[in-house]
ZAZA-785115 format. One record per residue (C-alpha): residue number from 1; x negated, y negated, z negated. Coordinates in Angstrom, 3 decimals. Layout:
ZAZA-785115
+-----+----------+----------+----------+
!   k !     east !    north !       up !
+-----+----------+----------+----------+
! NUM !        X !        Y !        Z !
...
+-----+----------+----------+----------+
end
This chain:
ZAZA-785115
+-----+----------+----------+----------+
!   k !     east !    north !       up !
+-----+----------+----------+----------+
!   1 !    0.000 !    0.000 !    0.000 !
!   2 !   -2.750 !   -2.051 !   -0.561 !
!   3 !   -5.571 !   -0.392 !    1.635 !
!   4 !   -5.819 !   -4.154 !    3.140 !
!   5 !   -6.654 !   -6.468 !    0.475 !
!   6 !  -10.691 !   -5.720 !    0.673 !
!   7 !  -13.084 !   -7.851 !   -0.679 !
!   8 !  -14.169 !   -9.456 !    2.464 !
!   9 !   -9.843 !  -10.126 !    2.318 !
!  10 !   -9.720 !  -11.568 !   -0.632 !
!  11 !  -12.587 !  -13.574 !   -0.668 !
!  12 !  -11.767 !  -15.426 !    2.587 !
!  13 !   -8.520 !  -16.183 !    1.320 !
!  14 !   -9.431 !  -17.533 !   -1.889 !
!  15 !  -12.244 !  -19.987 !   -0.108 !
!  16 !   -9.491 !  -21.334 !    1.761 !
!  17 !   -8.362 !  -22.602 !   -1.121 !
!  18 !  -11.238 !  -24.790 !   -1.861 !
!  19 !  -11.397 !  -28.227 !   -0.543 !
!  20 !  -14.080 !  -28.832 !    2.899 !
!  21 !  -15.605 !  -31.707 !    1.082 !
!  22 !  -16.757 !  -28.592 !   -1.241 !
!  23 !  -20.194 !  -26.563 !   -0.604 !
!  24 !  -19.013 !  -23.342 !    0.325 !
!  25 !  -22.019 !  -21.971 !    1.758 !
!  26 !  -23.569 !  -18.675 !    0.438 !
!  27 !  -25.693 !  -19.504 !   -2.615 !
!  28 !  -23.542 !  -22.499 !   -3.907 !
!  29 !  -21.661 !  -22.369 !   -6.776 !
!  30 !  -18.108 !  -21.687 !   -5.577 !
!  31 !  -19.743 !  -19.117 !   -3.042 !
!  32 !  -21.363 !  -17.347 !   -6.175 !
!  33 !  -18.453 !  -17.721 !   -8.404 !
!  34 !  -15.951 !  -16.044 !   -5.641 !
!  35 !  -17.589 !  -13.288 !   -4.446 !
!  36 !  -17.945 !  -11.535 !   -7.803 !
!  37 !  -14.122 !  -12.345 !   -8.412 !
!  38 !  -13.284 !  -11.178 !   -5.166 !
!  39 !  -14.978 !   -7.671 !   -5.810 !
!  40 !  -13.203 !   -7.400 !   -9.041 !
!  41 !  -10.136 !   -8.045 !   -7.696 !
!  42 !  -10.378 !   -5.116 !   -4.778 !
!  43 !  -11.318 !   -2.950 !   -7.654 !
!  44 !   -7.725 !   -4.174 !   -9.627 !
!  45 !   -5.968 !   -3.671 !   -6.197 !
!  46 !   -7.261 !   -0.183 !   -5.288 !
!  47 !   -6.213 !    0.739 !   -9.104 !
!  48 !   -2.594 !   -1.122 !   -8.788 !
!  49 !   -2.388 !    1.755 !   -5.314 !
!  50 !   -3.737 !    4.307 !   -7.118 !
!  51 !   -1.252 !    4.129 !   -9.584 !
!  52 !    1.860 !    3.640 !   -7.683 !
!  53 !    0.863 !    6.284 !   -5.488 !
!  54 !    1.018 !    8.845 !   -8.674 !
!  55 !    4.616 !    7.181 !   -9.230 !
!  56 !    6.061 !    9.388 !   -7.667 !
!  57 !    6.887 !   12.906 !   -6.857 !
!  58 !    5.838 !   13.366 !   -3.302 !
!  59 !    2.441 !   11.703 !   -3.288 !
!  60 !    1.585 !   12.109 !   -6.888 !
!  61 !   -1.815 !   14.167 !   -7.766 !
!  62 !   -1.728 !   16.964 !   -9.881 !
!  63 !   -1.797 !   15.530 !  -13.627 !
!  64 !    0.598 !   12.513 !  -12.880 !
!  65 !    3.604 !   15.309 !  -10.908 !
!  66 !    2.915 !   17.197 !  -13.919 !
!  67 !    4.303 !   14.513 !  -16.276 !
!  68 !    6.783 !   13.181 !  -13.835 !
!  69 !    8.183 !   17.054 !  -13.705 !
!  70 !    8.307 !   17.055 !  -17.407 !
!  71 !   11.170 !   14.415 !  -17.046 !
!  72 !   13.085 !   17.439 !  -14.788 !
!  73 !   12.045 !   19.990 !  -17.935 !
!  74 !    9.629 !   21.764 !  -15.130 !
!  75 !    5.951 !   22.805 !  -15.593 !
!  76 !    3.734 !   24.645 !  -13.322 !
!  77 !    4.356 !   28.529 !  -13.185 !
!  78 !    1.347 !   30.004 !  -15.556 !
!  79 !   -1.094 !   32.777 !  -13.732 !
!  80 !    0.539 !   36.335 !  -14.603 !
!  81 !   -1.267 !   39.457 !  -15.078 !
!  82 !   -0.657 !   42.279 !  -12.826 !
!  83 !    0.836 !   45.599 !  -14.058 !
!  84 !   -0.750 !   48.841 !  -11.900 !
!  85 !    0.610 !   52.404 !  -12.455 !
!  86 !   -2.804 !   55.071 !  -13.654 !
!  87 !   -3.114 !   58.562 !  -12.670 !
!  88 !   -5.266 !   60.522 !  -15.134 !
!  89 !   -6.409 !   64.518 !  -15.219 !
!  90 !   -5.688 !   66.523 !  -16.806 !
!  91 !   -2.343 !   65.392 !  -17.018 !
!  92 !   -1.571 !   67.292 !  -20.286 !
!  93 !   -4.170 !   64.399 !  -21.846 !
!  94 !   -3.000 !   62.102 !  -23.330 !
!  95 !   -4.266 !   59.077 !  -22.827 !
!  96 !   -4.304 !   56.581 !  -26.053 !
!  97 !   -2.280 !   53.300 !  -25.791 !
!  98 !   -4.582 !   50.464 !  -25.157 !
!  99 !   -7.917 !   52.535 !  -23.733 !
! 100 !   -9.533 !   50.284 !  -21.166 !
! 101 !  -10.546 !   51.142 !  -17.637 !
! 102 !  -12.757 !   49.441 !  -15.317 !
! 103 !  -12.011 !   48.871 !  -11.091 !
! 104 !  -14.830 !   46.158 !   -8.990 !
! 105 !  -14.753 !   43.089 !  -11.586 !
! 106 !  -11.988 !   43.699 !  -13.707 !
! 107 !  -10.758 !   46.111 !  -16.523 !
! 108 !   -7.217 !   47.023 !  -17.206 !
! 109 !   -5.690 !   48.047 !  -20.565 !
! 110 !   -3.000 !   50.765 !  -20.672 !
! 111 !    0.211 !   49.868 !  -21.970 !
! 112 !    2.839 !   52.521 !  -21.675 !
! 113 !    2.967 !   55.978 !  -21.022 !
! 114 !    5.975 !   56.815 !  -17.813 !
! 115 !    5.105 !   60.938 !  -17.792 !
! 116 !    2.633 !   63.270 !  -18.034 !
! 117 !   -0.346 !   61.914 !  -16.509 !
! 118 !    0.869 !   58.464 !  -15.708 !
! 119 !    0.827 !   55.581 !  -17.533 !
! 120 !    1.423 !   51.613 !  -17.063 !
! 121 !   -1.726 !   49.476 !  -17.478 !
! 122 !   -2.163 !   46.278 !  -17.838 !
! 123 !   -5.024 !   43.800 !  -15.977 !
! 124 !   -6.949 !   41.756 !  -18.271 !
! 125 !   -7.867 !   39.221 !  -15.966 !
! 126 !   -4.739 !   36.934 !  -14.958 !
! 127 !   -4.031 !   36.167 !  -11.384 !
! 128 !   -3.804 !   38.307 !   -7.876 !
! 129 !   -7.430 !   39.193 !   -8.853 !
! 130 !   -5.108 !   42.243 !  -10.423 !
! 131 !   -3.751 !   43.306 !   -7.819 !
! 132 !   -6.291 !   46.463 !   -6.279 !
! 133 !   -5.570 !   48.842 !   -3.980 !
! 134 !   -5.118 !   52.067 !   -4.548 !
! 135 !   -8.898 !   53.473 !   -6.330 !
! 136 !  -10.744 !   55.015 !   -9.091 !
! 137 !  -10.972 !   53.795 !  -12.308 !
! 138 !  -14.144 !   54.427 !  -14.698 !
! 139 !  -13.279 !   54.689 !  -18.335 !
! 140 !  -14.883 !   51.744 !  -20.550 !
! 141 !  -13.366 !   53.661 !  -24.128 !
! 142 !  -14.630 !   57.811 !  -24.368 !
! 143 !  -11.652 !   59.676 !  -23.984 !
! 144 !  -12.410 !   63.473 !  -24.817 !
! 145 !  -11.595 !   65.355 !  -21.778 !
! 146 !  -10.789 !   63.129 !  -19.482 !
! 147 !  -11.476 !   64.189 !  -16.133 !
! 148 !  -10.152 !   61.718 !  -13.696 !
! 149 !   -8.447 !   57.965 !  -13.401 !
! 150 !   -7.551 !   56.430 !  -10.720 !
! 151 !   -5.140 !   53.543 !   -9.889 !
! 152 !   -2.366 !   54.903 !   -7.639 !
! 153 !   -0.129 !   51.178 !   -6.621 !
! 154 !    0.357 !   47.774 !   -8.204 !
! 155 !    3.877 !   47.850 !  -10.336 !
! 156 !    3.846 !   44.107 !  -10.709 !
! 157 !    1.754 !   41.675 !   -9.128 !
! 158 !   -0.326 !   39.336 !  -10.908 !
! 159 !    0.144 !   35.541 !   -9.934 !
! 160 !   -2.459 !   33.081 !   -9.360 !
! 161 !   -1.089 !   29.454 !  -11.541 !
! 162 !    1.063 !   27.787 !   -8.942 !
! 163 !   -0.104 !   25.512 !   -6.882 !
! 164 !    0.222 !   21.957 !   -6.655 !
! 165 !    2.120 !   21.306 !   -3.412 !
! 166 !    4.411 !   24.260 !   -4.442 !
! 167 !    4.928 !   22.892 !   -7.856 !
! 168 !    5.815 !   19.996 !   -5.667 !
! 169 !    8.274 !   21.308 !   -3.959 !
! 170 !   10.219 !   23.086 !   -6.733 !
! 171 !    9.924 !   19.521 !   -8.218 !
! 172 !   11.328 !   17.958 !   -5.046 !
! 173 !   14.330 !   20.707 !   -4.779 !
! 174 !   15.316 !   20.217 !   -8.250 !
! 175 !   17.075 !   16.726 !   -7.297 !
! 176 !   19.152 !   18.679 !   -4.723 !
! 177 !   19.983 !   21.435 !   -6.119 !
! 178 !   21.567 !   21.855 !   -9.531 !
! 179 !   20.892 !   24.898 !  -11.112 !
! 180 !   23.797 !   25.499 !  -13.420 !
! 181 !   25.814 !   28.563 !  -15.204 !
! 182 !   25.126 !   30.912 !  -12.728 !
! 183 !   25.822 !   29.430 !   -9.763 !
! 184 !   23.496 !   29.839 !   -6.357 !
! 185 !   20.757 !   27.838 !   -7.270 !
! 186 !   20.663 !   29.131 !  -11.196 !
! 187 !   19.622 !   33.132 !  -10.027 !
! 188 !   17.302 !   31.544 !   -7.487 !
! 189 !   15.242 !   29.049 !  -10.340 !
! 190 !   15.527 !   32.347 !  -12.696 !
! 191 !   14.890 !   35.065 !  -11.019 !
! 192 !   11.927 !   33.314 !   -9.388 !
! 193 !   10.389 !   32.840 !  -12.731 !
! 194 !   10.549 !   36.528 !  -13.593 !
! 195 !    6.557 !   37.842 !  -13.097 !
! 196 !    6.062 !   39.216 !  -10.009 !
! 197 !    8.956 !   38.296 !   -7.873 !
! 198 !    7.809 !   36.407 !   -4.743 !
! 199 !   11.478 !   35.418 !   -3.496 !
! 200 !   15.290 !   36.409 !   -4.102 !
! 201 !   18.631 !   36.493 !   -1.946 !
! 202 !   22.014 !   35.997 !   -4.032 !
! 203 !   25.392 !   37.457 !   -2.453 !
! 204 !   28.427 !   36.811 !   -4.406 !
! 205 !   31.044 !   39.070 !   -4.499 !
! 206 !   29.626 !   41.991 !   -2.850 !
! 207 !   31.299 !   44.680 !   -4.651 !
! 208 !   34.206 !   42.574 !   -5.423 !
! 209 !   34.956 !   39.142 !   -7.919 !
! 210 !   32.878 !   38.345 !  -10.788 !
! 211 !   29.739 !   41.322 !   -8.857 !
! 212 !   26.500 !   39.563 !   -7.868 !
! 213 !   23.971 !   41.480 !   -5.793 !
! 214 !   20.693 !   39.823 !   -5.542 !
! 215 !   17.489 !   41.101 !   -3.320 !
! 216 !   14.237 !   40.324 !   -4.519 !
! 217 !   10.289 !   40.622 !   -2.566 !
! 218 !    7.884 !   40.964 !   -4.820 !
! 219 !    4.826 !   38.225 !   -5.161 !
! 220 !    2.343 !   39.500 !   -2.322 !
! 221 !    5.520 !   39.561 !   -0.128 !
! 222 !    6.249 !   43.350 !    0.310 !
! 223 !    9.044 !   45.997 !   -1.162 !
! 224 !    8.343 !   45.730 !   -5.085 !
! 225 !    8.108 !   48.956 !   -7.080 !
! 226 !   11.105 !   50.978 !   -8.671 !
! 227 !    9.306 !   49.680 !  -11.788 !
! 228 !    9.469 !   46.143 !  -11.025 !
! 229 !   12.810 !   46.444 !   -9.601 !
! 230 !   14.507 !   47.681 !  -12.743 !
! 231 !   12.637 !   45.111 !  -14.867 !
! 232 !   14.346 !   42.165 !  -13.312 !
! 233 !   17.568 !   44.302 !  -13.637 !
! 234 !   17.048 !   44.518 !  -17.206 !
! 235 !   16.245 !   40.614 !  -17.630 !
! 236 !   19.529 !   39.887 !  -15.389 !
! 237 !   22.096 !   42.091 !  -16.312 !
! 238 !   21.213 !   45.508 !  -18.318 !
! 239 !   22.426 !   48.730 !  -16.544 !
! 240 !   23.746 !   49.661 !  -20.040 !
! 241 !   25.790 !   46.413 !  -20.872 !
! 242 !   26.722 !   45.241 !  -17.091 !
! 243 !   28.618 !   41.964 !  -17.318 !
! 244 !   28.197 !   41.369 !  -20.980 !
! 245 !   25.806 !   38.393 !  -20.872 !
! 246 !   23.466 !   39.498 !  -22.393 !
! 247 !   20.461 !   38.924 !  -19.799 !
! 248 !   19.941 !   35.821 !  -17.952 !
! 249 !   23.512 !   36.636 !  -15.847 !
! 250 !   26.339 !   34.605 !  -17.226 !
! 251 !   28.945 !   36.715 !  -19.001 !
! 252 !   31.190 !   38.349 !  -16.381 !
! 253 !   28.770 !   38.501 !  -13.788 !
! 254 !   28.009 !   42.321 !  -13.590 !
! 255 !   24.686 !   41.921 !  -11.186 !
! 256 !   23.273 !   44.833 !   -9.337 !
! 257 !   19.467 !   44.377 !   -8.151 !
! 258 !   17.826 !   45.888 !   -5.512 !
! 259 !   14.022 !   45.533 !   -3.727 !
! 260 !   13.625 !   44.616 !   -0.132 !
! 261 !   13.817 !   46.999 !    2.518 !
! 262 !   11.130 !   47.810 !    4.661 !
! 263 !   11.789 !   47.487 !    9.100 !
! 264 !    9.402 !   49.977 !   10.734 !
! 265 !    8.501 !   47.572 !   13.945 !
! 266 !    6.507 !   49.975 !   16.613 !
! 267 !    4.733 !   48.001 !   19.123 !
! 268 !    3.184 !   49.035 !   23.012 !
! 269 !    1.653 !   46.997 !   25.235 !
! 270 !   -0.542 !   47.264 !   28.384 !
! 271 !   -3.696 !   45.627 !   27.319 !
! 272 !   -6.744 !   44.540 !   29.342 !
! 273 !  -10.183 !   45.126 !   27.703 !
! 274 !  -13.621 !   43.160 !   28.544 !
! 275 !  -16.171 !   44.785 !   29.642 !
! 276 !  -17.667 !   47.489 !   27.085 !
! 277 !  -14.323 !   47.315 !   24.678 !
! 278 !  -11.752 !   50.021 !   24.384 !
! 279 !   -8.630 !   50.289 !   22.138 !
! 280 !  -10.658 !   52.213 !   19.070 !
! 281 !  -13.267 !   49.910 !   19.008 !
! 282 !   -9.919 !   47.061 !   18.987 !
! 283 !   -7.414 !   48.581 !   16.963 !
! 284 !   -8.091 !   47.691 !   13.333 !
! 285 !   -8.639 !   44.217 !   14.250 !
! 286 !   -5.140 !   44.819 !   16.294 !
! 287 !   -3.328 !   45.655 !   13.238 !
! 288 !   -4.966 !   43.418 !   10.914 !
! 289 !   -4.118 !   40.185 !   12.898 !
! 290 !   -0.409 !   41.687 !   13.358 !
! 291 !    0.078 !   42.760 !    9.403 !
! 292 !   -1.497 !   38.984 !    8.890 !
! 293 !    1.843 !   37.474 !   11.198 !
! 294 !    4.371 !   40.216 !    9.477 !
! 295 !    2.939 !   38.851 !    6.016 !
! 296 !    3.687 !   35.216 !    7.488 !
! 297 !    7.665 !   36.370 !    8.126 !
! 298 !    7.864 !   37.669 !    4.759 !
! 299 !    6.926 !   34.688 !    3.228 !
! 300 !    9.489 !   33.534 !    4.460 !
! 301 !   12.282 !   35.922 !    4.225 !
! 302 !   14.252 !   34.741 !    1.117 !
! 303 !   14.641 !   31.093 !    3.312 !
! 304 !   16.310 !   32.729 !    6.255 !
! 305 !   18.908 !   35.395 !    7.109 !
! 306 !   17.145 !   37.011 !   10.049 !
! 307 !   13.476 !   37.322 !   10.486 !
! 308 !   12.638 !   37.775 !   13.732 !
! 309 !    9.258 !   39.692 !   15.589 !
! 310 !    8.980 !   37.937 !   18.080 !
! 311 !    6.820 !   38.962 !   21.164 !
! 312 !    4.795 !   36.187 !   22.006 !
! 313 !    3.706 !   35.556 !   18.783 !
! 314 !    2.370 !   39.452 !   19.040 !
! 315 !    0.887 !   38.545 !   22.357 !
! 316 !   -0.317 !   35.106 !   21.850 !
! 317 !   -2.409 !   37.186 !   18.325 !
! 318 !   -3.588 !   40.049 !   20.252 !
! 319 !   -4.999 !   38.045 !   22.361 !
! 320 !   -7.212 !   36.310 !   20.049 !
! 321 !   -8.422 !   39.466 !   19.264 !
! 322 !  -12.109 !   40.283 !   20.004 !
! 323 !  -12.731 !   42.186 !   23.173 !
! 324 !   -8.781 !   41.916 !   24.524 !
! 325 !   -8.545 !   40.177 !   27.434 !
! 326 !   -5.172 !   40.204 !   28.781 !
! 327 !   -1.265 !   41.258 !   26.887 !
! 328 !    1.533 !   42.422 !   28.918 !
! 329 !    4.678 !   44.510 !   28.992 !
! 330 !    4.358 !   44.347 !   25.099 !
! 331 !    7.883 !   46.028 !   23.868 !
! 332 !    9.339 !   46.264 !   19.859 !
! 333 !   10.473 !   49.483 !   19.167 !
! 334 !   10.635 !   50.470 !   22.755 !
! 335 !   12.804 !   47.538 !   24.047 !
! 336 !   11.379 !   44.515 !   25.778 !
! 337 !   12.685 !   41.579 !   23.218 !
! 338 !   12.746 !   40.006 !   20.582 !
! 339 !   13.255 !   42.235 !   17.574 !
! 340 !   15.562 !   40.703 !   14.448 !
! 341 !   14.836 !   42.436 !   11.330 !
! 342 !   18.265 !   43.030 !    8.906 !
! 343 !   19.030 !   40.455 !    6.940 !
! 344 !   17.358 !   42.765 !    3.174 !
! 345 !   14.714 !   43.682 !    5.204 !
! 346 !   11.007 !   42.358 !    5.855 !
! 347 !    8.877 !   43.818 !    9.455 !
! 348 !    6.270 !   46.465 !    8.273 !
! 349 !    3.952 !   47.835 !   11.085 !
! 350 !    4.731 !   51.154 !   12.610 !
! 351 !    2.806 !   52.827 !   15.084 !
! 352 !    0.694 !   50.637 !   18.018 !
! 353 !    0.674 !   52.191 !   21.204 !
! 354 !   -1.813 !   50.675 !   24.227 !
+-----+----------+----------+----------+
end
């Protein structure tokens, strides 16, 4: 707002003020007396922009949203710890509540036994740093007769502390929507919140008045677990007391949760190699750069009704992919168009045929 009032600005302007009869040359008094003014009053201006800038909610740094939020009763989203189902032999052993186990640069604690031979654990470390694929653990406690651990899937992903801009945003989409005794925009705030969900679709009456079904995508954008899926139906609306109120659901509300499905999307094409590439040599950067654009749909999936694969975005990636020269007669699950996933559903890559 006031990226024009420099010194050089300022200091012309206030010479102006001073009569011609006046020495105004540099090295007079009124020259030496200005141009220290003038410097001190860019400095003031640059601090009056500064602050109006962090005034308000769109342009506001980090610290000064923060504060302004607080007025809304918001706060950035915390970084979460990520839950991970163990596999241990034998499975007879049992394996004491809170032994620690060790995967790359992080240790998980276990928290919960589910059956024999697998248990819950816990990640020490906050944040998708969690979040491992599926591994060997090494035991950091003895544990007489243990034989094997290994990590077999993520229950719950761990969340990084949200970020500014979408801190910002939440901020932004408080003022239009109300979240308020249940209504639309009250599951979407809450269920949001819950650790590990990534994104949530209400549907009112889907079994009937006063039934809410609600489909949620876990935090890394893919189908969360059975585990995590009956967590948030235990915060919402317990199995064992539906519609009694006593979860997050209003009273009445009998709420029925279920995980994203998953669309199988096959893809062929005719591709065109450069000289000394072949498909193998291709493929895994092939499927990387298309599980990168299916990612980029989910993401998205709890904004829209339909995602939709579309083939030139499949093209327009394959073709930036290292030793592919030409795309064509690319088709989605043998048909030669654009592919719209189901509404519940989020693309997952099938089977790539070139």
């Amino acid at each position: 707002m006031y990226e024009n009032q420099t010194e050089d600005v300022i200091f012309k302007r206030m010479m102006s003020n001073v009569a011609n009869d006046i020495d105004k040359r540099e090295g007079s008094v009124v020259y030496d007396s200005a141009m220290p003014a003038a410097i001190e009053f860019m400095l003031l201006y640059a601090m009056c922009d500064y602050y109006m800038k962090n005034s308000y909610g769109d342009t506001a740094e980090r610290p000064y949203l923060i504060k302004r939020a607080k007025e809304r009763g918001l706060s950035p989203e915390p970084a979460t710890y990520a839950q991970v189902k163990g596999i241990f032999t034998p499975a007879a052993l049992e394996i004491p509540i809170g032994s620690r186990f060790s995967y790359d640069d992080v240790n998980y604690a276990v928290t919960e036994k589910i059956s024999s031979g697998v248990f819950l654990l816990q990640c020490e470390t906050a944040g998708t740093i969690g979040n491992k694929p599926t591994g060997n653990m090494i035991s950091i406690d003895y544990i007489a007769g243990l034989q094997t651990a290994g990590l077999s899937d993520v229950t719950i992903p761990g969340e990084d502390e949200e970020t500014t801009e979408a801190f910002r945003k939440r901020y932004l989409a408080s003022f239009e929507n109300i979240a308020f005794g249940g209504n639309r925009a009250d599951y979407i705030e809450k269920v949001n919140k819950i650790n590990g969900v990534g994104g949530v679709k209400p549907y009112r009456a889907w079994k009937g008045g006063g039934t809410v079904k609600l489909v949620i995508i876990n935090s890394e954008y893919k189908a969360p677990s059975t585990e995590m899926v009956n967590k948030v139906q235990t915060l919402i609306d317990p199995t064992v007391n539906a519609g009694d109120g006593l979860g997050i659901a209003p009273i009445d509300h009998v709420v029925t949760v279920f995980g994203v499905g998953a669309e199988t999307i096959n893809i062929s094409a005719k591709l065109t190699y450069q000289n000394g590439w072949s498909f193998e040599e291709c493929k895994t950067n092939i499927e990387v750069v298309i599980d990168d654009y299916f990612k980029e749909l989910a993401k998205n999936w709890a904004d829209n009704e339909n995602l939709i694969v579309r083939i030139s975005q499949l093209e327009t990636r394959i073709l930036d992919v290292t030793g592919i020269l030409d795309v064509e007669g690319t088709t989605i699950n043998d048909t030669a168009a654009n592919f719209t996933i189901p509404a519940d559903s989020i693309p997952v890559r099938g089977s790539i045929h070139a």
